[in-house]
GUVO-484043 format. One record per residue (C-alpha): residue number from 1; residue in three letters; chain; x, y, z. Coordinates in Angstrom, 1 decimal, decimal comma. Each point is the difference from the previous one (the first is absolute). Example, Ala and Ser with C-alpha at 12.3 -4.5 7.8 and 13.67 -1.06 7.14 Angstrom:
! GUVO-484043
+------+------+-------+--------+--------+--------+
: resi : resn : chain :     px :     py :     pz :
+------+------+-------+--------+--------+--------+
:    1 :  ala :     A :   12,3 :   -4,5 :    7,8 :
:    2 :  ser :     A :    1,4 :    3,4 :   -0,7 :
+------+------+-------+--------+--------+--------+
END
This chain:
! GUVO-484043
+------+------+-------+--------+--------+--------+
: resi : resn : chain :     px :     py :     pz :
+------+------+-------+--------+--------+--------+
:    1 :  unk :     A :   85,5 : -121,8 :   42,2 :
:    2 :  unk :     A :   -2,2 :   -0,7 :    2,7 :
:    3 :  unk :     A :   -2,8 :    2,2 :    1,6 :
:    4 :  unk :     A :    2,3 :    2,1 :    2,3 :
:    5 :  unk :     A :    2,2 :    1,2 :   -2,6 :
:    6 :  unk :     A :   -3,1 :    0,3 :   -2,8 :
:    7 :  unk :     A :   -1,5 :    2,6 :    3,3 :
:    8 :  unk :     A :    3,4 :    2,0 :    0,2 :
:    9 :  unk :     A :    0,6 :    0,8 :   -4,0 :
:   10 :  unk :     A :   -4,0 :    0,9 :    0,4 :
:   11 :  unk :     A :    0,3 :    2,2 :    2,8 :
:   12 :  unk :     A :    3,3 :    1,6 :   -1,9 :
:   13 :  unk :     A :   -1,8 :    0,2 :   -3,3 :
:   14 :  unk :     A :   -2,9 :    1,9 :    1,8 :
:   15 :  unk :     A :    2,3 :    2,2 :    1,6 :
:   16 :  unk :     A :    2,2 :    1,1 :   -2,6 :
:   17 :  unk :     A :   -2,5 :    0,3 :   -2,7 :
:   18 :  unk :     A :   -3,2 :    0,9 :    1,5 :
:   19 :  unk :     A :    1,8 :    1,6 :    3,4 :
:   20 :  unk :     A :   -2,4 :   -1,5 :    2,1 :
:   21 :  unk :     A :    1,1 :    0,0 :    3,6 :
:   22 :  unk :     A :    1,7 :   -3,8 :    1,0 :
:   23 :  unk :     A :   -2,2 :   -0,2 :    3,1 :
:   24 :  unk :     A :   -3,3 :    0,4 :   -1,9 :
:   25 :  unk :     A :    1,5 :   -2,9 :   -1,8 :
:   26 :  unk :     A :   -1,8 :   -3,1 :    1,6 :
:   27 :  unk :     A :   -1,3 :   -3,5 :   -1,7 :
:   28 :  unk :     A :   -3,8 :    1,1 :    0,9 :
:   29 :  unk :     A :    1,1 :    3,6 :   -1,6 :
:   30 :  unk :     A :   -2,8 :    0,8 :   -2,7 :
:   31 :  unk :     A :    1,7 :    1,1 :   -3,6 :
:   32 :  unk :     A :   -3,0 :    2,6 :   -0,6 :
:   33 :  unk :     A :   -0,9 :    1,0 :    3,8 :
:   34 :  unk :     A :    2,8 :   -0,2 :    1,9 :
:   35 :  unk :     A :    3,0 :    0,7 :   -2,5 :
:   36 :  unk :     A :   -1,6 :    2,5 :   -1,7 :
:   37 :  unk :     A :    0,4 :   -1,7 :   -3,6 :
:   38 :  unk :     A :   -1,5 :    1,0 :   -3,4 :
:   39 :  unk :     A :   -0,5 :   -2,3 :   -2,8 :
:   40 :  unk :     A :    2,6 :    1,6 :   -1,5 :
:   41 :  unk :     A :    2,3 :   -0,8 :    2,5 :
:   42 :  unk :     A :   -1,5 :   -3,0 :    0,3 :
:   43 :  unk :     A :    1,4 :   -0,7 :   -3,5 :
:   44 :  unk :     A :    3,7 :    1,2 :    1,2 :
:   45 :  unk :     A :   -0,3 :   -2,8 :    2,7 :
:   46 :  unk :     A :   -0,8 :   -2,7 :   -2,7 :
:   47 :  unk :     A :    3,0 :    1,2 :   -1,9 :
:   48 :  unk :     A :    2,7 :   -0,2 :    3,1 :
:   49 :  unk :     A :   -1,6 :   -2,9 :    1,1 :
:   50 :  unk :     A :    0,7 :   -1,3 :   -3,6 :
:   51 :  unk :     A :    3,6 :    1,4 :    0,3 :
:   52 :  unk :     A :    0,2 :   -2,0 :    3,8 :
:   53 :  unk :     A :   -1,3 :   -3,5 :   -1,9 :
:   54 :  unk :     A :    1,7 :    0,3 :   -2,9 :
:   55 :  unk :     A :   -2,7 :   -1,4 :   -2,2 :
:   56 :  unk :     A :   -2,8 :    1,9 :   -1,6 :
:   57 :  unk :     A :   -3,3 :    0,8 :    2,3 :
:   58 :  unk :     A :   -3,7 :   -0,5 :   -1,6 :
:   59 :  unk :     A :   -2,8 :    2,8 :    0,2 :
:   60 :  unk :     A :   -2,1 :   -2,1 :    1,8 :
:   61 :  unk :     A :    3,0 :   -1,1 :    2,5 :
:   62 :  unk :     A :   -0,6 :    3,3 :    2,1 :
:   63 :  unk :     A :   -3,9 :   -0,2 :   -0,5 :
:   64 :  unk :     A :   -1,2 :   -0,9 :    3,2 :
:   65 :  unk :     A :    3,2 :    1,3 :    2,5 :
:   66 :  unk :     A :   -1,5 :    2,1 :    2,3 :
:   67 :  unk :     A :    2,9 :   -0,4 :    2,9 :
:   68 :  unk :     A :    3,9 :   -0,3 :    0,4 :
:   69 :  unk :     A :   -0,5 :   -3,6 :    0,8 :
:   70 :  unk :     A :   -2,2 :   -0,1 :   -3,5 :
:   71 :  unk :     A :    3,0 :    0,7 :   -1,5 :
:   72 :  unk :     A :    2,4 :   -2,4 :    1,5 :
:   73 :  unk :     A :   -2,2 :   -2,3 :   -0,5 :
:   74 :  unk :     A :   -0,2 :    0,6 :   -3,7 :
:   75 :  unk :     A :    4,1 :    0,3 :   -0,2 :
:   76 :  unk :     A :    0,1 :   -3,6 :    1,7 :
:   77 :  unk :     A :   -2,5 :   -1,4 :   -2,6 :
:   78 :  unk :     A :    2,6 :    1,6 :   -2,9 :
:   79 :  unk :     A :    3,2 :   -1,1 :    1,5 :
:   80 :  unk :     A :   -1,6 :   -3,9 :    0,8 :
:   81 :  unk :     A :   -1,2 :    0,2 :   -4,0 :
+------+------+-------+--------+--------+--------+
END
């Protein structure tokens, strides 16, 4: 799965379960600012994003993702380990 494809489940994961807006969407996009996320929500996220990987996500694997891009970089890292 490369970065394109990691951006589109993201962007559909936002939007069906969060119903954020696609266009708001974007790689700089902040989590908390711009999405409008909670850290309950930001717990749902770590769960679909466990779902997308298929392998189980650490606590401290979301720690410091602040952005989108935060979290496709974080996505790479699990697929590559």
């Amino acid at each position: 799965m490369n970065r394109d494809t990691i951006y589109q489940h993201l962007q559909q994961i936002l939007f069906d379960n969060f119903e954020i807006p696609a266009e708001k969407i974007t790689l700089e996009a902040s989590l908390y600012e711009d999405l409008d996320l909670d850290s309950i929500d930001a717990v749902d996220l770590v769960i679909h994003v466990q779902d997308l990987v298929g392998k189980k996500v650490g606590p401290d694997a979301f720690k410091n993702a602040r952005t989108v891009g935060d979290v496709i970089d974080i996505v790479v890292d699990l697929l590559a380990s």
